[in-house]
N, C-alpha and C positions, 0 to 999 in steps of 0.2 A: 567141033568148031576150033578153029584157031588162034589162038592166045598171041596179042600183043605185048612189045615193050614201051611201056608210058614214062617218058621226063617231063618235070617238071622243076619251072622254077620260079620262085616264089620272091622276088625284092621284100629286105625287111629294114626296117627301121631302127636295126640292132647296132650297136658299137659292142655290146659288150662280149665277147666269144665267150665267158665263162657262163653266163645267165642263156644265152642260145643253146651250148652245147647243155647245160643241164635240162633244159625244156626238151632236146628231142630224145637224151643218153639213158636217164633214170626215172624211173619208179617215180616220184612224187614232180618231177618235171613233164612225163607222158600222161599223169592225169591233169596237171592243167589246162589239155586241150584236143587230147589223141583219146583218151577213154575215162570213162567214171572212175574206175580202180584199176593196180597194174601191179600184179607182184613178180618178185624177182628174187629166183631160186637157182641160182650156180650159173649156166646159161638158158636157163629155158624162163623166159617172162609171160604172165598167163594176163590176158587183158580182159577187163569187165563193163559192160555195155546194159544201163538200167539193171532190171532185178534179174532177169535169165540168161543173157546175149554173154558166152566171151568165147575168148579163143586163145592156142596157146601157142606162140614161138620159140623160136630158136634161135639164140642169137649166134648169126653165123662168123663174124667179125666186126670189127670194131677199132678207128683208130683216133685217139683223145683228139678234141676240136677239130676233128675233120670230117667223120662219119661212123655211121651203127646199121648194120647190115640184118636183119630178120627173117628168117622164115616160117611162112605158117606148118604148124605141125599136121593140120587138118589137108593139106591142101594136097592135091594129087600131083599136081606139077612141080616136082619136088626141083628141081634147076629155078625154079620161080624164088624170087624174096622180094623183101622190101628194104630200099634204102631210103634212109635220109643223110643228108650231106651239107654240110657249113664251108661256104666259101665267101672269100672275103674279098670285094669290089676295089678297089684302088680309087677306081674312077668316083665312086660315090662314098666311100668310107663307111659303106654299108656292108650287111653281109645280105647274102643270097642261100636262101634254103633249095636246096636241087631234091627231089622225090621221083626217083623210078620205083615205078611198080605193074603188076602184069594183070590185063582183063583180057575179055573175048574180045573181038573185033566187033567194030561196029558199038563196041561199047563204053569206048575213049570218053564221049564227051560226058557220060554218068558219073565215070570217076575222078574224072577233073573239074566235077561240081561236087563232088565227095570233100574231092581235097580241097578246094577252094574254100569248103564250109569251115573244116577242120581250122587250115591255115589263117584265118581267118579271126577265129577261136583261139589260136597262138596269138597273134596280133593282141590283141583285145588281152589277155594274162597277163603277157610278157610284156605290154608296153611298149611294141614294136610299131 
């Protein structure tokens, strides 16, 4: 089957870029709303989902208050990652969370009710 590219972008209620970029950069910031537990070991962050569920990335790049690039170490399509990205709105003095990431086809609107829940789940933490 054929693998899509998914953007997304997410209005937040954020002024603050340092409290943003911590919620989506680190370890005790991705468990407020990306997974239960998240440790982080040189580049590779291993993410924990209830008692059995995790999985482990790579962090491929990363550049402060702008974006944090991952890939799954599991995943076969290894050109696949996942980005999150902080940009900043002028027009609303808000920021904007942007999220590409990659599913099968046909299977778009699954994971943009994924991330909807997630994002969602950040709002509600962070105060957004």
């Amino acid at each position: 089957m054929e693998r899509q590219k998914v953007h997304l972008e997410y209005p937040l209620n954020a002024t603050s870029k340092s409290i943003l970029w911590s919620a989506i950069s680190t370890p005790s910031g991705l468990e407020g709303w990306f997974a239960d537990k998240v440790e982080n070991k040189e580049k590779k962050f291993i993410f924990y989902w209830g008692k059995s569920e995790n999985r482990s990335a790579e962090l491929l790049s990363q550049r402060p208050f702008s974006y944090i690039r991952f890939r799954w170490l599991d995943s076969e399509f290894e050109q696949e990652y996942v980005e999150l990205k902080m940009n900043y709105s002028e027009l609303t003095n808000d920021y904007v969370l942007e999220i590409i990431d990659f599913t099968f086809a046909g299977e778009e609107d699954d994971l943009q009710e994924l991330w909807d829940s997630q994002v969602d789940t950040l709002r509600r933490t962070c105060g957004f």
